[in-house]
mmCIF file as gemmi writes it, N, C-alpha and C atoms, coordinates in Angstrom:
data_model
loop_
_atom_site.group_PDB
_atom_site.id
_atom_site.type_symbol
_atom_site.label_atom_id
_atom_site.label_alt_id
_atom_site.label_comp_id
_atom_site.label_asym_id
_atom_site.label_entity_id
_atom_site.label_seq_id
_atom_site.pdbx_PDB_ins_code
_atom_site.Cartn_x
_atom_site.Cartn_y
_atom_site.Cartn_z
_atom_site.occupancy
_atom_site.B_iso_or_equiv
_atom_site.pdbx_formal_charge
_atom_site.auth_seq_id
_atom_site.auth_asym_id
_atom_site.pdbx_PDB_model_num
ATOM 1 N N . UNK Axp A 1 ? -72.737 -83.382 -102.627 1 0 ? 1 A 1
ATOM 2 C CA . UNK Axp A 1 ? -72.59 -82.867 -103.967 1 0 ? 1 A 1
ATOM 3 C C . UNK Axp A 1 ? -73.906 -83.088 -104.716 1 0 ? 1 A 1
ATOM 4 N N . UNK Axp A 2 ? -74.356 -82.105 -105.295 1 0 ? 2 A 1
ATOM 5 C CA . UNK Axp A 2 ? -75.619 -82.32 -105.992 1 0 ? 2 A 1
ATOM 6 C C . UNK Axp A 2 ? -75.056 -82.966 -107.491 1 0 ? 2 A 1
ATOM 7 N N . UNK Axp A 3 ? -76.752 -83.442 -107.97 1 0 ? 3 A 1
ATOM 8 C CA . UNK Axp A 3 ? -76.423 -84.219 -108.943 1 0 ? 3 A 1
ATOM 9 C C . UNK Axp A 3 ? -75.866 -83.936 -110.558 1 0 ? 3 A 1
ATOM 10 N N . UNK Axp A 4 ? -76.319 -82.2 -110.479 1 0 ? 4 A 1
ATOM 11 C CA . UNK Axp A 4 ? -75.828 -81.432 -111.203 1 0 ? 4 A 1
ATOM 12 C C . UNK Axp A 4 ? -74.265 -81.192 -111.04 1 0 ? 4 A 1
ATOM 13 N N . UNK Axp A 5 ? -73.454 -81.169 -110.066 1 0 ? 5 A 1
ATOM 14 C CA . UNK Axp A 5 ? -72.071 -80.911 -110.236 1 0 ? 5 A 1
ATOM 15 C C . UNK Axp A 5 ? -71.693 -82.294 -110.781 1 0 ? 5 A 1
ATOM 16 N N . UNK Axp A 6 ? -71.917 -83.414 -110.347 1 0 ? 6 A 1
ATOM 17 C CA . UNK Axp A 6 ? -71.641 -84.791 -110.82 1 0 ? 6 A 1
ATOM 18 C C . UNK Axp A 6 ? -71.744 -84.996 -112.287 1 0 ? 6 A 1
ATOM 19 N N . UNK Axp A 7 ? -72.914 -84.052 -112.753 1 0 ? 7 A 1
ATOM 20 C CA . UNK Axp A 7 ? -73.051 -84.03 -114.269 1 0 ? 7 A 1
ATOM 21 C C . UNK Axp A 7 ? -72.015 -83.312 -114.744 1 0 ? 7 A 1
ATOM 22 N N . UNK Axp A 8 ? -71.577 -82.702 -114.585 1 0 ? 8 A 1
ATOM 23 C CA . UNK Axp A 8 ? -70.828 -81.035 -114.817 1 0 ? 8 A 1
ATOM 24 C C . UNK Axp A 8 ? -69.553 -82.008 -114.578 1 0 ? 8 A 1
ATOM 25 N N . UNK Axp A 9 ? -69.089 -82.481 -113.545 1 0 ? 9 A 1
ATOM 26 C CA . UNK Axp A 9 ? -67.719 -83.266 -113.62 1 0 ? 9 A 1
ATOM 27 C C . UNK Axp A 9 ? -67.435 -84.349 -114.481 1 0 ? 9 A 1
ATOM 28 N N . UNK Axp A 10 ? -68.541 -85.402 -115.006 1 0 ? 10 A 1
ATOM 29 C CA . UNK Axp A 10 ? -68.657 -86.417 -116.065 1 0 ? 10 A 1
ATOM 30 C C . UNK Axp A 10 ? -67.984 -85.657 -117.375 1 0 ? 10 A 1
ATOM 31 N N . UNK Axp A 11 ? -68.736 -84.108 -117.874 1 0 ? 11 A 1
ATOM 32 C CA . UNK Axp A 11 ? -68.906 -83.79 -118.757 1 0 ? 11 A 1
ATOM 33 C C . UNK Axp A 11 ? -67.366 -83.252 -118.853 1 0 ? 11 A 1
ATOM 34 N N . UNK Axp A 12 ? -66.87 -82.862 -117.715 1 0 ? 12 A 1
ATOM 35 C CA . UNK Axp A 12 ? -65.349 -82.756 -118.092 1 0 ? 12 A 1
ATOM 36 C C . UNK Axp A 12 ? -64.753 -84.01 -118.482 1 0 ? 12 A 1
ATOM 37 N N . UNK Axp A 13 ? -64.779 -85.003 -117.769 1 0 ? 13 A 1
ATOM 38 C CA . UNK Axp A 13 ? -64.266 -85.739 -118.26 1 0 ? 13 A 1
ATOM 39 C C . UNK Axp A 13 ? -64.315 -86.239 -119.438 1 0 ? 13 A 1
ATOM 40 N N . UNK Axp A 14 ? -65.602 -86.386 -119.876 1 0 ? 14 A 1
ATOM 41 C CA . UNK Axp A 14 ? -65.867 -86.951 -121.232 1 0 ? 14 A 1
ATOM 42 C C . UNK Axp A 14 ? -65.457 -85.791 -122.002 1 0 ? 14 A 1
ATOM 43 N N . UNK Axp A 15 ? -65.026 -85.005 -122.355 1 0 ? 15 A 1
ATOM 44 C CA . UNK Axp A 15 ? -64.554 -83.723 -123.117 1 0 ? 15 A 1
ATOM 45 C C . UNK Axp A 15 ? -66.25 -83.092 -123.731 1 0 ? 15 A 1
ATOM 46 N N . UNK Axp A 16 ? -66.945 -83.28 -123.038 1 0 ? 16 A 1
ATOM 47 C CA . UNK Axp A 16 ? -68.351 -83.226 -123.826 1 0 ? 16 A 1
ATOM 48 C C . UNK Axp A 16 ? -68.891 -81.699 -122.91 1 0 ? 16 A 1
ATOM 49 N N . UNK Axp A 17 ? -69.63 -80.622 -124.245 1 0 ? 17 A 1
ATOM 50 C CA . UNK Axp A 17 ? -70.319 -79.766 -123.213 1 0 ? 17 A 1
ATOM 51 C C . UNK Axp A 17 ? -71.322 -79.973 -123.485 1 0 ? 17 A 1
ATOM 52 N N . UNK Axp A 18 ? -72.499 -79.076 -122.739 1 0 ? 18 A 1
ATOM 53 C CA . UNK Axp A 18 ? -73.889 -79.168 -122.467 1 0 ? 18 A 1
ATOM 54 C C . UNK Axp A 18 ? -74.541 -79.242 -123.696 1 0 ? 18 A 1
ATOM 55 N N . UNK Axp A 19 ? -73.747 -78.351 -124.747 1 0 ? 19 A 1
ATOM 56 C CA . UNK Axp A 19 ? -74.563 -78.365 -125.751 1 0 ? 19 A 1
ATOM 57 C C . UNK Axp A 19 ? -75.031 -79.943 -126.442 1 0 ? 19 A 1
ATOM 58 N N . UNK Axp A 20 ? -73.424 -80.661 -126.328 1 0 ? 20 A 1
ATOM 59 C CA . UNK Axp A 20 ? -73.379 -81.8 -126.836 1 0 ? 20 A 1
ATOM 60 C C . UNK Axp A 20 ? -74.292 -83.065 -126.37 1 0 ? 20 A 1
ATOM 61 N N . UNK Axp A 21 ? -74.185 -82.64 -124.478 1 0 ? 21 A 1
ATOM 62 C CA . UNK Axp A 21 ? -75.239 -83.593 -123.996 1 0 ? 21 A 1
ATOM 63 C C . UNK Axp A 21 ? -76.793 -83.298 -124.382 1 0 ? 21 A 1
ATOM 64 N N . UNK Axp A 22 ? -76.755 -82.016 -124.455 1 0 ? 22 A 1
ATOM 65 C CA . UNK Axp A 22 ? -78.233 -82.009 -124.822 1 0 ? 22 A 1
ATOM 66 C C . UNK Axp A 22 ? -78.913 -82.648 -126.397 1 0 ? 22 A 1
ATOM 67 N N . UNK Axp A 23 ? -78.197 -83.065 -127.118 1 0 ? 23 A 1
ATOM 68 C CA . UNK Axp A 23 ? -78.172 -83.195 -128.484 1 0 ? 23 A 1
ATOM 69 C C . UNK Axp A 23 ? -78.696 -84.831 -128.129 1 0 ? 23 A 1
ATOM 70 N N . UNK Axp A 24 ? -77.45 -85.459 -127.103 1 0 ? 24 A 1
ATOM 71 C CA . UNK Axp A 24 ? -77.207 -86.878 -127.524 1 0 ? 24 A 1
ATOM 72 C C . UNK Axp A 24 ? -78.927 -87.622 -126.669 1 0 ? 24 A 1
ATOM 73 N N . UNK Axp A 25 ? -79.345 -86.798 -125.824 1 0 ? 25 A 1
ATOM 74 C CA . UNK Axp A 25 ? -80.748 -87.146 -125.018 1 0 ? 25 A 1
ATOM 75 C C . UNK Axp A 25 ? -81.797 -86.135 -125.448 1 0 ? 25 A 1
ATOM 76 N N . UNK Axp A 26 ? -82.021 -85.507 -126.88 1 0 ? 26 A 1
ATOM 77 C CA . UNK Axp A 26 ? -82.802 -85.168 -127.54 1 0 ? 26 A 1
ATOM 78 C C . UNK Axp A 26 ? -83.377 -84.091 -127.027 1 0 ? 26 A 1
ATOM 79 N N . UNK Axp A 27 ? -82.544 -82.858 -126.132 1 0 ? 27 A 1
ATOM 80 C CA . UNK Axp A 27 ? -83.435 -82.403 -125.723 1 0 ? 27 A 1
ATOM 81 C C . UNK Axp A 27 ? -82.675 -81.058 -126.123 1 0 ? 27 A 1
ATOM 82 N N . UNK Axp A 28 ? -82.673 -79.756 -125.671 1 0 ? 28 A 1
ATOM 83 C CA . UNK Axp A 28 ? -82.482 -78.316 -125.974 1 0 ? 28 A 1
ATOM 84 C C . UNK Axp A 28 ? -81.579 -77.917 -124.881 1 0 ? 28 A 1
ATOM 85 N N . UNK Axp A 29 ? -80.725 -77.412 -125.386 1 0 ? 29 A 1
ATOM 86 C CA . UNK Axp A 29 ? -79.854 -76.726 -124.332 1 0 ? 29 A 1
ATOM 87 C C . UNK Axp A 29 ? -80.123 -76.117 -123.267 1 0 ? 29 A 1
ATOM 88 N N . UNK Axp A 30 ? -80.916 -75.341 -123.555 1 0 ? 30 A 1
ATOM 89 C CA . UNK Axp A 30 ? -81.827 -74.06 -122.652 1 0 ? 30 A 1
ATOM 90 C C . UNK Axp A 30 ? -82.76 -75.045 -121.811 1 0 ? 30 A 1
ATOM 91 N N . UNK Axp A 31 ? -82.874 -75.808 -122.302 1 0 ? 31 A 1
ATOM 92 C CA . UNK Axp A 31 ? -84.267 -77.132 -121.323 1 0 ? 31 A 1
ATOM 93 C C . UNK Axp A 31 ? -82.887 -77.37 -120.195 1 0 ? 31 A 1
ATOM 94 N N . UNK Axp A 32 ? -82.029 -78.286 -120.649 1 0 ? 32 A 1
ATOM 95 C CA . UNK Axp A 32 ? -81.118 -78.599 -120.231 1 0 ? 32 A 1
ATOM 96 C C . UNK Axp A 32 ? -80.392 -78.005 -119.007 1 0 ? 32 A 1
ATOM 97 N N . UNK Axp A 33 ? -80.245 -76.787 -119.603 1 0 ? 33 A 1
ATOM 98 C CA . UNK Axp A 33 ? -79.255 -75.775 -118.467 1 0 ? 33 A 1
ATOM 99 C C . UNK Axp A 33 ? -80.084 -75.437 -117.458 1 0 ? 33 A 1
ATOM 100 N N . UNK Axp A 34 ? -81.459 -75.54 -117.985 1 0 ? 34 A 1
ATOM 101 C CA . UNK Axp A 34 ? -82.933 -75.33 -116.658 1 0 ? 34 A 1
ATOM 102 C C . UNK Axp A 34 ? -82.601 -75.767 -115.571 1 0 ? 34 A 1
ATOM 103 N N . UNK Axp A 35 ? -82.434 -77.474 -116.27 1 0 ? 35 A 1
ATOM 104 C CA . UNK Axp A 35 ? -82.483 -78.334 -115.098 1 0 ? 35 A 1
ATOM 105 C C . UNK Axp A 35 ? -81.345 -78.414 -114.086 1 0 ? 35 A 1
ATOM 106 N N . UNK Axp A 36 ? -80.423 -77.889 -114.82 1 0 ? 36 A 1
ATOM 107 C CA . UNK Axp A 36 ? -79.342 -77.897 -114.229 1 0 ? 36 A 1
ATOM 108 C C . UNK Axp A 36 ? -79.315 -76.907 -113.272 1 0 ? 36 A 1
ATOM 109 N N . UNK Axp A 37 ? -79.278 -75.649 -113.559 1 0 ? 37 A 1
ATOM 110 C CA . UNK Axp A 37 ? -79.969 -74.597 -112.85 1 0 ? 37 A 1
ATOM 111 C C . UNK Axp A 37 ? -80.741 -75.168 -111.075 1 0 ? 37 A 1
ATOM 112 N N . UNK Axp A 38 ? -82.032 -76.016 -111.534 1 0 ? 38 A 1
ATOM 113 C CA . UNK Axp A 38 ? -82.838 -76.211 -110.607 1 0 ? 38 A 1
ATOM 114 C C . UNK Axp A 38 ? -82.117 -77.55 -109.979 1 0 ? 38 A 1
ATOM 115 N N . UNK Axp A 39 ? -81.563 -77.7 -110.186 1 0 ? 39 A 1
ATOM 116 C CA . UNK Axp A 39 ? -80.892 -79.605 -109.773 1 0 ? 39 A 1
ATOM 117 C C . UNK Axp A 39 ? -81.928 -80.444 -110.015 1 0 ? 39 A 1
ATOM 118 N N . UNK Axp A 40 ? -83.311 -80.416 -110.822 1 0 ? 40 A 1
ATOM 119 C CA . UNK Axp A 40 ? -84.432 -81.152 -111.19 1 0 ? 40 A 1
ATOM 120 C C . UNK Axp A 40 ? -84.347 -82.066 -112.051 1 0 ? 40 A 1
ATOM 121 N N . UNK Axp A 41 ? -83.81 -83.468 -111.815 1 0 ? 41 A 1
ATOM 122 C CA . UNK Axp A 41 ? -83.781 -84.608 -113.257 1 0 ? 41 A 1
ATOM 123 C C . UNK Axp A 41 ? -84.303 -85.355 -112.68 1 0 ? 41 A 1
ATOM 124 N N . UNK Axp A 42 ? -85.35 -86.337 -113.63 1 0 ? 42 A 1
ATOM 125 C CA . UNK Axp A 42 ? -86.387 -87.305 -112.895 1 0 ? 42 A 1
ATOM 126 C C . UNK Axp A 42 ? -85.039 -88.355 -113.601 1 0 ? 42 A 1
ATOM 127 N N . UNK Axp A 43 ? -85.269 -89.471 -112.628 1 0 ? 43 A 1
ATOM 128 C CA . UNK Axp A 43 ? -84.742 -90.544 -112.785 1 0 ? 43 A 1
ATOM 129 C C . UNK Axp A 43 ? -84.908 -90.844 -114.53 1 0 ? 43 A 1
ATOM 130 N N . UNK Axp A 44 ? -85.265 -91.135 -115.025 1 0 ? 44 A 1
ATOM 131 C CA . UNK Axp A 44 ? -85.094 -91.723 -116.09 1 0 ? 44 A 1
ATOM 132 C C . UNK Axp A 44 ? -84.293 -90.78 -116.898 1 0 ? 44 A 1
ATOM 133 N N . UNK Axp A 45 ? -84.21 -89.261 -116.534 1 0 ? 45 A 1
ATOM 134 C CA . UNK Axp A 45 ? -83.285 -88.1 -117.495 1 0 ? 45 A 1
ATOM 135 C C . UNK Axp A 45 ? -82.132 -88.547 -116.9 1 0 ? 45 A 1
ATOM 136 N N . UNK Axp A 46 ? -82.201 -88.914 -115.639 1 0 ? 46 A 1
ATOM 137 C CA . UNK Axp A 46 ? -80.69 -89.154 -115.232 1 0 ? 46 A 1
ATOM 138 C C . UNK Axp A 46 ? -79.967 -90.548 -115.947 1 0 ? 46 A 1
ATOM 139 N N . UNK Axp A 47 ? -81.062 -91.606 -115.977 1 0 ? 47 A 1
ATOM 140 C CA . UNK Axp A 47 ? -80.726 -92.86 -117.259 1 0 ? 47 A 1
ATOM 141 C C . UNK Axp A 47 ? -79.992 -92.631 -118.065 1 0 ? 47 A 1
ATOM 142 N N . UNK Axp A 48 ? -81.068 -91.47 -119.063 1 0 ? 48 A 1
ATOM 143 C CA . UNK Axp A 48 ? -80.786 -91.047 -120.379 1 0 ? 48 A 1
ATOM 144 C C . UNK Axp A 48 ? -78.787 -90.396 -120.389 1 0 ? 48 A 1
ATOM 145 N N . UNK Axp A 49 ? -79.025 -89.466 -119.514 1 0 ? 49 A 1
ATOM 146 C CA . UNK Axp A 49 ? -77.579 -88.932 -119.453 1 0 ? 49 A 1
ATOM 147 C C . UNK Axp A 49 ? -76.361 -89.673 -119.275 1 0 ? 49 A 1
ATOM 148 N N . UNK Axp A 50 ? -76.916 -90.249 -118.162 1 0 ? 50 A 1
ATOM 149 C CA . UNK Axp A 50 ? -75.547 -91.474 -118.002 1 0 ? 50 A 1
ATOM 150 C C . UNK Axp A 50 ? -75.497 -92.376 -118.858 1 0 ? 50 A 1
ATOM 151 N N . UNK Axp A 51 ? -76.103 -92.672 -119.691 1 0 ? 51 A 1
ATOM 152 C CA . UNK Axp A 51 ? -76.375 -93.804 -121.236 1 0 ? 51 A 1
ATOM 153 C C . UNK Axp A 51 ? -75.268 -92.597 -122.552 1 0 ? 51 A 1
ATOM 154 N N . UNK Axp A 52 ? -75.447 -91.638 -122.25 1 0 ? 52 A 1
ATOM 155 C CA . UNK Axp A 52 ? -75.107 -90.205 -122.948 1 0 ? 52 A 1
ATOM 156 C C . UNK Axp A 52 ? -73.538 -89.959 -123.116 1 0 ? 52 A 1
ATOM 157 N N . UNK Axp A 53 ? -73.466 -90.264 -121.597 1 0 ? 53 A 1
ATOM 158 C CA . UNK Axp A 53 ? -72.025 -90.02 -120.924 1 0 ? 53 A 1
ATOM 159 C C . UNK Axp A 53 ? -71.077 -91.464 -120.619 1 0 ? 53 A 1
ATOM 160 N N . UNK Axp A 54 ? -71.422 -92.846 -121.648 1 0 ? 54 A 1
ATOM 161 C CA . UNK Axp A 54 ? -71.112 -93.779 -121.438 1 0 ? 54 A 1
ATOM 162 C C . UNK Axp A 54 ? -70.635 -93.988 -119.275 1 0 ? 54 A 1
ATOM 163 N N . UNK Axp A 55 ? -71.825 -94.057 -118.97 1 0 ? 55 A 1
ATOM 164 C CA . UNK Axp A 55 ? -71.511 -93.947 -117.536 1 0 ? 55 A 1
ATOM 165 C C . UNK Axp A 55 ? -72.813 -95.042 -117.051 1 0 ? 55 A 1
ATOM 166 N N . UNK Axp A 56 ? -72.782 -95.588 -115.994 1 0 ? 56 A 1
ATOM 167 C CA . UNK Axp A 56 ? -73.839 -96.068 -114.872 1 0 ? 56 A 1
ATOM 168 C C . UNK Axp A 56 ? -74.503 -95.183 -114.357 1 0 ? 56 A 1
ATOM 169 N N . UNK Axp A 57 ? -75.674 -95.254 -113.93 1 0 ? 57 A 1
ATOM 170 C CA . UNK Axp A 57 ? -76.369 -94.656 -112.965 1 0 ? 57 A 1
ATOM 171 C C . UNK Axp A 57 ? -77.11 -95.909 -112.248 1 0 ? 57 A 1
ATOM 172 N N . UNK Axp A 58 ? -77.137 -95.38 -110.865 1 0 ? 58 A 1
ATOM 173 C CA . UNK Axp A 58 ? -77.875 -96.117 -109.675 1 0 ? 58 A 1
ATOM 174 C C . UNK Axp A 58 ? -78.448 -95.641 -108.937 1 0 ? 58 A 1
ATOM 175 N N . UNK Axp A 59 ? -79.971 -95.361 -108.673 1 0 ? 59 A 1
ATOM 176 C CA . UNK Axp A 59 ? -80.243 -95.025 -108.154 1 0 ? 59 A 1
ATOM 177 C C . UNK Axp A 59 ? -81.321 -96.069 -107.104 1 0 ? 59 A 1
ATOM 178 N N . UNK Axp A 60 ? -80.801 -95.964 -105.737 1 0 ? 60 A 1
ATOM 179 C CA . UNK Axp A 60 ? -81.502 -96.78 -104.948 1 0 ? 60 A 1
ATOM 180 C C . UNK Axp A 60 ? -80.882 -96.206 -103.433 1 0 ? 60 A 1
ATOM 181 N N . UNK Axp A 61 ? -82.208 -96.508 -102.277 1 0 ? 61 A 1
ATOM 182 C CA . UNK Axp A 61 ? -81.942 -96.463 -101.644 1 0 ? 61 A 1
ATOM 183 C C . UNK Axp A 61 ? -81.36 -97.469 -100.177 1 0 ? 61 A 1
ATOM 184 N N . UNK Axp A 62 ? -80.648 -97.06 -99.126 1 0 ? 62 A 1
ATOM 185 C CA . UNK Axp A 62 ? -79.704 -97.806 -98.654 1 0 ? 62 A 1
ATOM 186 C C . UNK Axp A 62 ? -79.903 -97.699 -96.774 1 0 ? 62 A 1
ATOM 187 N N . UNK Axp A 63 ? -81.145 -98.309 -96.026 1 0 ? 63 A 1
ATOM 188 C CA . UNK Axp A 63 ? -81.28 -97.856 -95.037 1 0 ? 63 A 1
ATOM 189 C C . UNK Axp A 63 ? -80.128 -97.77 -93.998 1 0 ? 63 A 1
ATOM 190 N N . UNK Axp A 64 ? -79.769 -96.504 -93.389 1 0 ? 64 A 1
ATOM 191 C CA . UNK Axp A 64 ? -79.055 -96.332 -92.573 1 0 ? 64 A 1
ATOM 192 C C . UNK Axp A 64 ? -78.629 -97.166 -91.379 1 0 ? 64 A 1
ATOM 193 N N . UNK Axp A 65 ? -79.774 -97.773 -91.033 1 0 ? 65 A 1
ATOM 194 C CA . UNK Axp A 65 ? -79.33 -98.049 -89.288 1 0 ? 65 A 1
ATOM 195 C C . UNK Axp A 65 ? -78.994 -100.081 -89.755 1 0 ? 65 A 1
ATOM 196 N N . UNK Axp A 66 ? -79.172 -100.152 -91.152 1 0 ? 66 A 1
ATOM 197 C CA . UNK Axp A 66 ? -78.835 -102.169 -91.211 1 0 ? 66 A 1
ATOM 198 C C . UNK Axp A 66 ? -77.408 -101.677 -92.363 1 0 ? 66 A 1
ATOM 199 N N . UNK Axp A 67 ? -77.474 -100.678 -93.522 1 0 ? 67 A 1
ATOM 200 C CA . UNK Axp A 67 ? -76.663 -100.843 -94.712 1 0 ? 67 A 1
ATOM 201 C C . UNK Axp A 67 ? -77.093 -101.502 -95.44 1 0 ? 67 A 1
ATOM 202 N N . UNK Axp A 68 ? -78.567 -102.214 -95.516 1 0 ? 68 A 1
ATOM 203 C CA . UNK Axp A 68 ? -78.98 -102.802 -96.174 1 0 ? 68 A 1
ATOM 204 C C . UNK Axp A 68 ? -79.444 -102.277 -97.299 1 0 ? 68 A 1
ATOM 205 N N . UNK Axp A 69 ? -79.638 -102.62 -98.718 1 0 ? 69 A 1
ATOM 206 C CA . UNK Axp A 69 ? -80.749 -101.883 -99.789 1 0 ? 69 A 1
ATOM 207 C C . UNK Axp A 69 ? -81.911 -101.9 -99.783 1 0 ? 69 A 1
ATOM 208 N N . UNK Axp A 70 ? -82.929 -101.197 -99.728 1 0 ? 70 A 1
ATOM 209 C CA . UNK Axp A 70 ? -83.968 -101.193 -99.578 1 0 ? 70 A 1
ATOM 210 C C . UNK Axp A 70 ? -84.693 -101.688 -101.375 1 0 ? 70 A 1
């Protein structure tokens, strides 16, 4: 699942639309729906959103062959 449907499912839940997220992380709808569009959010937009969407974000990686975190 890309990280854009994950956004798109938060936002149901939170009863919140794009317009609204774009407001609460200062940015423009049309910027917004870009990214969404492209699945392009640098880590820290993804911060911002999940701070937005009273939610966590984690981003880290998890090598395959131990399960360990890198």
């Amino acid at each position: 699942m890309s990280m854009a449907e994950k956004i798109k499912i938060a936002l149901i839940k939170r009863n919140m639309t794009l317009k609204e997220l774009a407001t609460r992380v200062g940015c423009t709808s049309q910027n917004l729906s870009g990214k969404f569009k492209r699945d392009n959010f640098s880590e820290k937009e993804l911060q911002e959103i999940a701070s937005a969407l009273d939610c966590s974000f984690e981003g880290r990686f998890i090598s395959n062959d131990t399960g360990k975190e890198i």
